[in-house]
Backbone as numpy.savetxt, mean C-alpha at the origin, in Angstrom:
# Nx Ny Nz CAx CAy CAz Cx Cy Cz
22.97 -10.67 16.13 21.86 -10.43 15.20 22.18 -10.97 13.81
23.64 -11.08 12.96 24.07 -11.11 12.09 23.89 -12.65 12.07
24.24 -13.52 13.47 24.74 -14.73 13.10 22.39 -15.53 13.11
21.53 -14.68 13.75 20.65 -15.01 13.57 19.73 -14.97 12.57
19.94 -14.13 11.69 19.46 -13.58 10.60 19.86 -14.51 9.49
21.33 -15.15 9.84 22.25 -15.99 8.55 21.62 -17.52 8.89
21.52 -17.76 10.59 20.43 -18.96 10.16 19.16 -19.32 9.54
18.38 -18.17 9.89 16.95 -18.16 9.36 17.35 -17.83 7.56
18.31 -17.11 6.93 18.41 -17.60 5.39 19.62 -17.73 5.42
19.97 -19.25 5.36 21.40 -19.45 5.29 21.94 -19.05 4.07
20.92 -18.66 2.92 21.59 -18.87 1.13 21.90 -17.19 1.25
22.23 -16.74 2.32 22.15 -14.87 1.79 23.40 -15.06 2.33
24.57 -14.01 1.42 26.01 -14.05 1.67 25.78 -13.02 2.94
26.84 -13.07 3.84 26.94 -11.80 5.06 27.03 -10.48 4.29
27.54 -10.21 3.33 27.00 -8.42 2.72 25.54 -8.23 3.07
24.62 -9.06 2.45 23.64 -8.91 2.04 22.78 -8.52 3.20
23.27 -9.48 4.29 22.53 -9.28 5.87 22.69 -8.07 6.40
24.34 -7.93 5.90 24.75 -6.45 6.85 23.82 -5.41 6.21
23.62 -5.31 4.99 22.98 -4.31 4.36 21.37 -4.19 4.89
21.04 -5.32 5.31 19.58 -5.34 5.58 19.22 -4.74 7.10
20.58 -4.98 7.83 20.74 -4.19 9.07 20.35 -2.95 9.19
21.72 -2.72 8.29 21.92 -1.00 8.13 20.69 -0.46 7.61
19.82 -1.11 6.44 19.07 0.05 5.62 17.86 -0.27 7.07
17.39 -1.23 7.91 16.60 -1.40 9.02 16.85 -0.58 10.08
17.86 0.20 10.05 18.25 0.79 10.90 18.16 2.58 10.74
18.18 2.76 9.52 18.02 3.81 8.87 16.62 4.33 8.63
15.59 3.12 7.86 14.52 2.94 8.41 14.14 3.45 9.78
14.43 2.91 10.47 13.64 2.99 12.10 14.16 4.53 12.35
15.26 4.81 12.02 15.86 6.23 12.50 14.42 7.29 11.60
14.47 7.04 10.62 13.72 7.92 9.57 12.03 7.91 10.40
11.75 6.99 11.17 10.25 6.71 11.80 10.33 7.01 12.98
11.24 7.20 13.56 11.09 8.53 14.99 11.91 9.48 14.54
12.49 9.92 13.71 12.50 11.49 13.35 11.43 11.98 13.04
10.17 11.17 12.20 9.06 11.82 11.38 8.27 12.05 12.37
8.18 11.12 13.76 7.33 10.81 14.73 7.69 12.14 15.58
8.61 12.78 16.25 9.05 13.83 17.22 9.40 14.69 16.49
9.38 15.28 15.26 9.72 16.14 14.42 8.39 16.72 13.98
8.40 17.80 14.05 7.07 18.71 13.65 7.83 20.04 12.87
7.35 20.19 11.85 8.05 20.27 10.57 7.28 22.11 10.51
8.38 22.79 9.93 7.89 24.44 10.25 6.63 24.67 9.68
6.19 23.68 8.35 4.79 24.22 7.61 3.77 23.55 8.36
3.93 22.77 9.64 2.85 22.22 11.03 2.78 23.49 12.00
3.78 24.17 11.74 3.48 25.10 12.51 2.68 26.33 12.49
1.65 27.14 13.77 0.53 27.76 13.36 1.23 28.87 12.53
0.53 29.53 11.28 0.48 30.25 10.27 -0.12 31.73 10.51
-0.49 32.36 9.29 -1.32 33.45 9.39 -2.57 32.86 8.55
-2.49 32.06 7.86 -3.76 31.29 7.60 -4.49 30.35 8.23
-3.50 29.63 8.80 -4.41 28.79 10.37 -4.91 29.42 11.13
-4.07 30.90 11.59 -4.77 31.67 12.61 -6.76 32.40 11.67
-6.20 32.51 10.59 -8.04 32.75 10.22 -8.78 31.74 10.15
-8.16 30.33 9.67 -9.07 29.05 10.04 -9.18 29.31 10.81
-8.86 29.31 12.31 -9.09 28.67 13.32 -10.16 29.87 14.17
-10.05 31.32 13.52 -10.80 32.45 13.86 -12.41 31.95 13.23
-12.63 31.17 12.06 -13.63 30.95 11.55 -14.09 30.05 12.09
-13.77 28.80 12.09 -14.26 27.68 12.72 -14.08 27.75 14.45
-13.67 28.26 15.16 -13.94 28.40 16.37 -13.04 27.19 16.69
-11.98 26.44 16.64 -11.00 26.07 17.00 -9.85 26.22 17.51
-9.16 25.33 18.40 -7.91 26.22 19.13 -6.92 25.38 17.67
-5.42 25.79 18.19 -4.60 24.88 17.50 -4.10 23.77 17.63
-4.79 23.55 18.93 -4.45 21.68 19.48 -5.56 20.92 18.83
-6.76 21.50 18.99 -7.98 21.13 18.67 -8.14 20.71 17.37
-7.21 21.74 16.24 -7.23 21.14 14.45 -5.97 20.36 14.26
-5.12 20.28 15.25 -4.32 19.29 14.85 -4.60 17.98 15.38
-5.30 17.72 16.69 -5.74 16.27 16.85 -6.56 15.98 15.65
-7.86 16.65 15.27 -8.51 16.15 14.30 -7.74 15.57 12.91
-7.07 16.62 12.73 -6.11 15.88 11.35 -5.08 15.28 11.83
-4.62 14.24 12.87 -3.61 13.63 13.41 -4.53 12.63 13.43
-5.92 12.72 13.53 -7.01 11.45 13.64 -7.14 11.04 11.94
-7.44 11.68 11.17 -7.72 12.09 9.59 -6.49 11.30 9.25
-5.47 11.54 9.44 -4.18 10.91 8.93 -3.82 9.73 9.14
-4.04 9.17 10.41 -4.03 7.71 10.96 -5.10 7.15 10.48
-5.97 7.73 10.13 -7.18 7.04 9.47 -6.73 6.36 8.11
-6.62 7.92 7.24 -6.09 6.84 6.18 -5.00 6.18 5.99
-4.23 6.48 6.82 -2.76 5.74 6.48 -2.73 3.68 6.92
-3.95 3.97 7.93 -4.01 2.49 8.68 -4.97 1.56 7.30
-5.38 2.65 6.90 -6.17 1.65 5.69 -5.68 1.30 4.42
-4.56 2.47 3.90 -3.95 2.57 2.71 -2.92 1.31 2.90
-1.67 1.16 4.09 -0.91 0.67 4.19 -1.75 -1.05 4.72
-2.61 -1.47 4.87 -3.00 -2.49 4.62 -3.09 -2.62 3.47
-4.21 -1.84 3.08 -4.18 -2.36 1.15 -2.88 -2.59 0.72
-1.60 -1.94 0.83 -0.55 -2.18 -0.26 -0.15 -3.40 0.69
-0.19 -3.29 1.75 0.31 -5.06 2.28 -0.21 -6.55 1.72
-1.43 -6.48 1.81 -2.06 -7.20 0.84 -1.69 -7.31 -0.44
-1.43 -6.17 -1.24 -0.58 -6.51 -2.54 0.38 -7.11 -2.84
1.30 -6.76 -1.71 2.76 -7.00 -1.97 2.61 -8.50 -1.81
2.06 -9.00 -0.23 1.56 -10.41 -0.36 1.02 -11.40 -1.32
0.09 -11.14 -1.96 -0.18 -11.72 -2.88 0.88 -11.82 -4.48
1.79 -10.50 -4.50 2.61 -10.23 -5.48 4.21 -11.05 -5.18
4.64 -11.40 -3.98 5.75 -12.00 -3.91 5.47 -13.40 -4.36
4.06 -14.21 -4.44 4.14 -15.52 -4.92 3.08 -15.53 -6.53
3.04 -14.68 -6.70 2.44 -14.51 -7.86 3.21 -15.70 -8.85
4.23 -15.21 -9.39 5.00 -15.91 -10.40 5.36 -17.71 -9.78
5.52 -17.98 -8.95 5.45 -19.37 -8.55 4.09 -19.85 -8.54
3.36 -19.38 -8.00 1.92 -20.13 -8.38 1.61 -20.70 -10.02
1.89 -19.26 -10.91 1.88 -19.63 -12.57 2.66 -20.79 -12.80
3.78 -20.73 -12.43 4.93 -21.86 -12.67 4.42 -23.01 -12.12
4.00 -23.26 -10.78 2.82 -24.66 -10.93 1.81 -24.95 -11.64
1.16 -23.95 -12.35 0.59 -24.33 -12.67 0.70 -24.28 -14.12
1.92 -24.34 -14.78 2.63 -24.91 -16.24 1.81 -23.87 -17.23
1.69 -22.66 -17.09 1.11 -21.84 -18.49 2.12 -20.59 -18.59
1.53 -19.83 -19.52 2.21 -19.31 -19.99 2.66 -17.90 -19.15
3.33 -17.94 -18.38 3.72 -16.94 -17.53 3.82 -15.20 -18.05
4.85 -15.34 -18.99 5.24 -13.95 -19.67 4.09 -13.51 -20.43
2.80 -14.32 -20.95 1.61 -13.75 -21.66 0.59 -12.78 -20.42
0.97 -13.98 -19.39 -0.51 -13.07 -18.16 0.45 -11.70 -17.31
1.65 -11.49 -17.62 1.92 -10.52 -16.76 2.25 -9.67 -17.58
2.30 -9.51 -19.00 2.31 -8.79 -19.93 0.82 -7.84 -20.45
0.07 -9.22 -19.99 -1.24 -8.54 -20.23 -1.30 -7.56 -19.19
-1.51 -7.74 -18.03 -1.46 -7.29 -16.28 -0.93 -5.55 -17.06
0.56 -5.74 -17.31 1.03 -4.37 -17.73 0.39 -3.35 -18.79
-0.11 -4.35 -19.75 -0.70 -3.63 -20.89 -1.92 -3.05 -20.92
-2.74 -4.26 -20.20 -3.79 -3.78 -19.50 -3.80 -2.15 -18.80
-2.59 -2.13 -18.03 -2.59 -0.80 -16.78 -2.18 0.20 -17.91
-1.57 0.18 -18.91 -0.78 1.19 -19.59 -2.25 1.76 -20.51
-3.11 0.97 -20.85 -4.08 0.87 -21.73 -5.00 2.12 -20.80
-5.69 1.52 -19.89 -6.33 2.14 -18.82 -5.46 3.38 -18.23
-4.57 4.11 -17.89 -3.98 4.86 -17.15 -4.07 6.08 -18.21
-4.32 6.46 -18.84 -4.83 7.82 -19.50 -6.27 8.26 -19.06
-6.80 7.47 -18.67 -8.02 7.88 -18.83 -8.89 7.49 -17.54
-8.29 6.56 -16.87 -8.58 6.08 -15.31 -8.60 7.11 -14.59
-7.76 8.37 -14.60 -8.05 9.20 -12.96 -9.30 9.98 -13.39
-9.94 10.37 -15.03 -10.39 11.07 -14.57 -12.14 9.90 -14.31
-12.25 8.80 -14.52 -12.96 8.26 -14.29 -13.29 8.38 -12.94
-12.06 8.13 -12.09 -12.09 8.23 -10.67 -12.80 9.45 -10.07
-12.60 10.65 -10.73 -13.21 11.63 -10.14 -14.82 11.68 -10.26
-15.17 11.30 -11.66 -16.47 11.05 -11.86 -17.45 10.13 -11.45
-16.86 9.20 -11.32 -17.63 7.85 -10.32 -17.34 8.41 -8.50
-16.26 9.07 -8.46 -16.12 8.77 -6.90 -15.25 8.54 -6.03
-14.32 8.93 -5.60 -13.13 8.42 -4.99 -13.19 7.38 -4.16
-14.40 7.42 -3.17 -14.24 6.62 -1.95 -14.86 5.58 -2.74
-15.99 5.88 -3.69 -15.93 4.67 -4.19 -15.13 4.10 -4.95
-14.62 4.27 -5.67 -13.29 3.59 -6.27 -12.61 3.08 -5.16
-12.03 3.65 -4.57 -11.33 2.63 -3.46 -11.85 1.38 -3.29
-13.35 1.31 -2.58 -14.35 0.48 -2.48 -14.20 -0.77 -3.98
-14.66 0.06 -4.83 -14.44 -0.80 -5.98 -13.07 -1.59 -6.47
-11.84 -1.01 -6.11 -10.35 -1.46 -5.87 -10.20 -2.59 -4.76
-10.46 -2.76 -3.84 -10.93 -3.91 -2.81 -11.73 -5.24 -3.76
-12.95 -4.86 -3.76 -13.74 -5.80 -4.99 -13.05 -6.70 -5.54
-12.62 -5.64 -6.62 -11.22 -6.25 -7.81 -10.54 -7.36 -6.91
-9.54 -7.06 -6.05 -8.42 -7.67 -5.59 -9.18 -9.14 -4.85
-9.99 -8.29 -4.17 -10.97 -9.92 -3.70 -11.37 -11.01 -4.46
-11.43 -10.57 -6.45 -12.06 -11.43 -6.94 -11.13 -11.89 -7.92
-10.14 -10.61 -8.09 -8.40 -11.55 -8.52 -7.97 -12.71 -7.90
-7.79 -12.41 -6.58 -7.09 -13.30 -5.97 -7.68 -14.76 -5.92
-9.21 -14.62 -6.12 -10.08 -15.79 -6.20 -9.78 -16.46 -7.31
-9.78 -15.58 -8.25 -9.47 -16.49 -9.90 -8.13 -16.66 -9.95
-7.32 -16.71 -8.77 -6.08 -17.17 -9.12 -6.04 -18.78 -8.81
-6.99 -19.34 -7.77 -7.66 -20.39 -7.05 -7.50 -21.50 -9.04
-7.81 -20.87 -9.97 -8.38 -22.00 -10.84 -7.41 -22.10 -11.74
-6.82 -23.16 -11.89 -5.53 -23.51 -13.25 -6.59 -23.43 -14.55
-6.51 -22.77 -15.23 -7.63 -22.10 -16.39 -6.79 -20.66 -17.08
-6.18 -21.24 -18.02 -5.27 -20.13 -18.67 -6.01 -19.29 -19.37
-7.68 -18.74 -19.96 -8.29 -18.18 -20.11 -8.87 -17.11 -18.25
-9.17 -17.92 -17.82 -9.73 -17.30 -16.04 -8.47 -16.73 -15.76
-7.22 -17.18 -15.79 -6.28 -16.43 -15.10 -5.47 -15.33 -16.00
-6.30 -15.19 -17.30 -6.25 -13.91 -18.36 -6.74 -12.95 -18.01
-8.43 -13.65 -17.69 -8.93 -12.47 -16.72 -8.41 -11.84 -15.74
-7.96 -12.49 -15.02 -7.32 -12.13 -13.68 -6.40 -10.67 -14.30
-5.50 -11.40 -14.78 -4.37 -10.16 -15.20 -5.07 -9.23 -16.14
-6.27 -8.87 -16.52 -7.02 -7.59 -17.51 -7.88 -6.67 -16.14
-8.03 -7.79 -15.13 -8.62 -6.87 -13.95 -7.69 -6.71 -13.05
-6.36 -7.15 -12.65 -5.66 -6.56 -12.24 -4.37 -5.44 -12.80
-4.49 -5.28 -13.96 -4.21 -3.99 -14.76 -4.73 -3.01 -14.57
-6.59 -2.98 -13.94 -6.99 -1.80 -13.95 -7.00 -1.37 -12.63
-7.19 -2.78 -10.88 -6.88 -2.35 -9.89 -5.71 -1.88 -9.42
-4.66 -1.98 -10.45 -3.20 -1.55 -10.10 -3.37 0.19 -10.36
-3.78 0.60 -11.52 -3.97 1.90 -11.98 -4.99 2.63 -10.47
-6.02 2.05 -9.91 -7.03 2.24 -8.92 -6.17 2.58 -7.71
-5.30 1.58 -7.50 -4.34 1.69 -6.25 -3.55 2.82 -6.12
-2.78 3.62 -7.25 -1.94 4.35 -7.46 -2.82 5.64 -7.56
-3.70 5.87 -7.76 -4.81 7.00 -8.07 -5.64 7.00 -6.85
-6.58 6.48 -6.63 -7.94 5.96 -6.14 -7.88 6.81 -4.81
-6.72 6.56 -3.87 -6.49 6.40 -2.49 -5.46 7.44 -2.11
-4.98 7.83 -2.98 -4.47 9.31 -2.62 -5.23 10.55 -3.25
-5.94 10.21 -4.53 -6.97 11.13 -4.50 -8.16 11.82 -3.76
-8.34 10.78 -2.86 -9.90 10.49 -2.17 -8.79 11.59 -0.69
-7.95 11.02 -0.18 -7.21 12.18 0.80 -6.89 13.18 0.89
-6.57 13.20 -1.13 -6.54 14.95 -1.10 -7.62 16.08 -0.75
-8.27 14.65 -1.48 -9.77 16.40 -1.29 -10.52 15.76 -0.27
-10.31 14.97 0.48 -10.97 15.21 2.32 -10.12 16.24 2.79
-8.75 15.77 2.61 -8.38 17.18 3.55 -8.49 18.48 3.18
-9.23 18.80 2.54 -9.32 20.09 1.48 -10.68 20.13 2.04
-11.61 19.25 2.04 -12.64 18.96 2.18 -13.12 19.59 3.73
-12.27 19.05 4.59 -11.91 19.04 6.26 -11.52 20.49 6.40
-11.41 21.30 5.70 -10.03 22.82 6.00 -9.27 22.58 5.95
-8.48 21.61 6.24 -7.03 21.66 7.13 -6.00 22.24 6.04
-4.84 23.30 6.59 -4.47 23.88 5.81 -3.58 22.94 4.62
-3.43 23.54 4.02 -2.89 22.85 2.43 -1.37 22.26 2.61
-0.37 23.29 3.55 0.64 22.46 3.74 0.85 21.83 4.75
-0.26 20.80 5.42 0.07 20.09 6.27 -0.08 18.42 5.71
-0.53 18.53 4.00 -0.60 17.53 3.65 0.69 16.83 2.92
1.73 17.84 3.06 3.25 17.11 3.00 3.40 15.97 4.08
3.03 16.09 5.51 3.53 15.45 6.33 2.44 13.84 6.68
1.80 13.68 5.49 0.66 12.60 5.38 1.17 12.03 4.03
1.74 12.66 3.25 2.91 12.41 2.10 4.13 11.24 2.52
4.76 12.42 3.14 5.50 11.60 4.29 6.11 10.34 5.14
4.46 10.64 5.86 4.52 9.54 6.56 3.82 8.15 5.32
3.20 8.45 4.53 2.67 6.88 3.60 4.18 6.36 3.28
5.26 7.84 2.89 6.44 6.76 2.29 7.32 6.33 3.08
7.48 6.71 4.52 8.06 5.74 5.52 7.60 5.06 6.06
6.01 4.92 5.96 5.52 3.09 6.45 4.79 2.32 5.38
5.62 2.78 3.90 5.13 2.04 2.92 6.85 0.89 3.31
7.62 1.65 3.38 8.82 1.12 3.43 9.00 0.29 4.35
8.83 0.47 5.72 7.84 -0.06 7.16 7.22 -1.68 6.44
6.27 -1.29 5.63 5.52 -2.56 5.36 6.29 -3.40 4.02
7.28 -2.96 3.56 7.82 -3.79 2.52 8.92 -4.94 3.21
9.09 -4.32 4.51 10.40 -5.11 5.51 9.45 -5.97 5.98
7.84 -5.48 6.29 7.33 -6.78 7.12 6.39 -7.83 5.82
6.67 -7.37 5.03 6.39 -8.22 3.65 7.63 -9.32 3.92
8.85 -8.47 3.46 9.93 -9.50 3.13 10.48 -10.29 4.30
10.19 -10.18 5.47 10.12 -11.08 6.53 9.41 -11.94 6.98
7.59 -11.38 6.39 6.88 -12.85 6.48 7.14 -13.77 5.67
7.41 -13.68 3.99 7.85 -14.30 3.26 9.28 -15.37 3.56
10.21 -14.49 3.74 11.16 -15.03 3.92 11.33 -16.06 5.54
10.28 -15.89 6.25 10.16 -16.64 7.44 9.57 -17.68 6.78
8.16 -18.00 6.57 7.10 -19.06 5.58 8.40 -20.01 4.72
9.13 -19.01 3.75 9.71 -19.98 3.15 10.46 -20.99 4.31
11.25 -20.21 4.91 12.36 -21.06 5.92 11.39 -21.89 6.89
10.09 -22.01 7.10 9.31 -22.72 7.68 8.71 -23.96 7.10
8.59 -23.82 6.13 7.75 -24.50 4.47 6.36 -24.46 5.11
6.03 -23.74 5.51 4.59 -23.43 5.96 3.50 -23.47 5.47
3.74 -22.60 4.45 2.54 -22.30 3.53 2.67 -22.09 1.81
2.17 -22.40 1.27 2.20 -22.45 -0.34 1.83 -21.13 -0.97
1.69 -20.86 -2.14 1.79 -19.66 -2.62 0.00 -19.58 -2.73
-0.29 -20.43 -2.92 -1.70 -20.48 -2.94 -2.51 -19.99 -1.76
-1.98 -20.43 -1.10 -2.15 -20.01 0.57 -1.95 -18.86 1.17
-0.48 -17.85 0.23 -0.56 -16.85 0.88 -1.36 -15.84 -0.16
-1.58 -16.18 -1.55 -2.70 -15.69 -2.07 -3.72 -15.71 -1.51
-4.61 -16.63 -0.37 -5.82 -16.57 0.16 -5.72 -15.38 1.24
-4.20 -15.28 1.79 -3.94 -14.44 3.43 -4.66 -12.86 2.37
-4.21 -12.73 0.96 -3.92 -11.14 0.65 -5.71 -10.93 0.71
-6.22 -11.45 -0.06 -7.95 -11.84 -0.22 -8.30 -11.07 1.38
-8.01 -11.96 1.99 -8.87 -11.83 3.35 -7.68 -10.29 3.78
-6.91 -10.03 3.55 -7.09 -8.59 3.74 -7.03 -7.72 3.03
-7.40 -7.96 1.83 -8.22 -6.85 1.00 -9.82 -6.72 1.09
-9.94 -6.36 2.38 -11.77 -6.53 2.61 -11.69 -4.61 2.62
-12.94 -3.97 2.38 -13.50 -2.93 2.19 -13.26 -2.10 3.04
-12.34 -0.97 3.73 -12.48 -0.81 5.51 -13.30 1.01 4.76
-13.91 0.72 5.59 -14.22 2.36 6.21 -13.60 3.83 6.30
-13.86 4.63 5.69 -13.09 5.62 6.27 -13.43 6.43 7.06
């Protein structure tokens, strides 16, 4: 595995591989513990037992539903940040072809989010969660478009609207889950294990980030421009 990994990036010293083993391995351990592990606050309560007296439910019956609820959003959340990360590993090479001023548009990008982030969540609540999400998609669809044009004013824009979909991303989409499942009954501490699971297949999707990347490069496949178009087409609107 070591000597296959060192062909596909020959420039990575053998530490670096071994390490990518091990933490892949640790990984995968951490994603069937979470998977066959049912955690004591999953287990029925004295407050599930009155949910489940009210709503006329067994306890298999409210945990498929929120085992459905959870895969729901997690299959949609963890696309969106895939799409990010995609479009974010060639970010800075695209600028660099295209000869402007690099440290001005990602400064803005930050200042932008720092500017907006006082006052963004509670917008979110007032407009809408699911719509914000909705509206966070938008954004990224029409970033990634204005990244398409060498135009050091257009790609200003870019980074003043992706300052505020970054703030959207971090808010938007875990807000909108909290209060469905609040929304749904489901008891209050079963939303640790939807916690959880986003941060072991956020981690999940940062390995299959850095492997498509790092495959493309060792292929010369595709340009940064190109994998800016892949993030576009999956930042489309999904359903919840």
């Amino acid at each position: 595995m070591i000597d296959l990994i060192s062909n596909i990036l020959p420039e990575w010293p053998t530490w670096a591989v071994k390490l990518l083993l091990l933490m892949t391995a640790a990984l995968a351990t951490t994603l069937l513990a979470n998977y066959f592990y049912t955690p004591d606050d999953e287990k029925e309560t004295e407050e599930e037992k009155k949910l489940l007296k009210s709503t006329q439910k067994t306890h298999q019956a409210l945990h498929a539903e929120f085992d459905t609820f959870r895969r729901s959003y997690l299959s949609v959340y963890l696309v969106i940040m895939l799409a990010d990360w995609m479009q974010g590993t060639h970010m800075y090479t695209l600028y660099l072809s295209y000869n402007v001023n690099i440290s001005a548009l990602f400064l803005t990008g930050f200042l932008t989010g720092a500017i907006f982030a006082p006052f963004l969540g509670s917008l979110v609540d007032k407009f809408g969660r699911k719509r914000s999400c909705i509206v966070y998609c938008i954004l990224e669809i029409l970033i990634n478009w204005i990244e398409h044009y060498n135009d050091f004013r257009t790609l200003l824009l870019g980074r003043i609207l992706g300052g505020v979909s970054t703030n959207l991303l971090f808010s938007a989409f875990e807000s909108w889950m909290a209060t469905e499942h609040r929304k749904r009954g489901f008891p209050e501490e079963w939303m640790a294990r939807t916690y959880s699971e986003v941060c072991s297949f956020v981690s999940l999707c940062v390995y299959g980030v850095f492997t498509l990347v790092a495959w493309r490069e060792f292929l010369n496949a595709h340009s940064s421009l190109q994998q800016i178009h892949s993030a576009r087409l999956a930042t489309v609107p999904l359903p919840y």
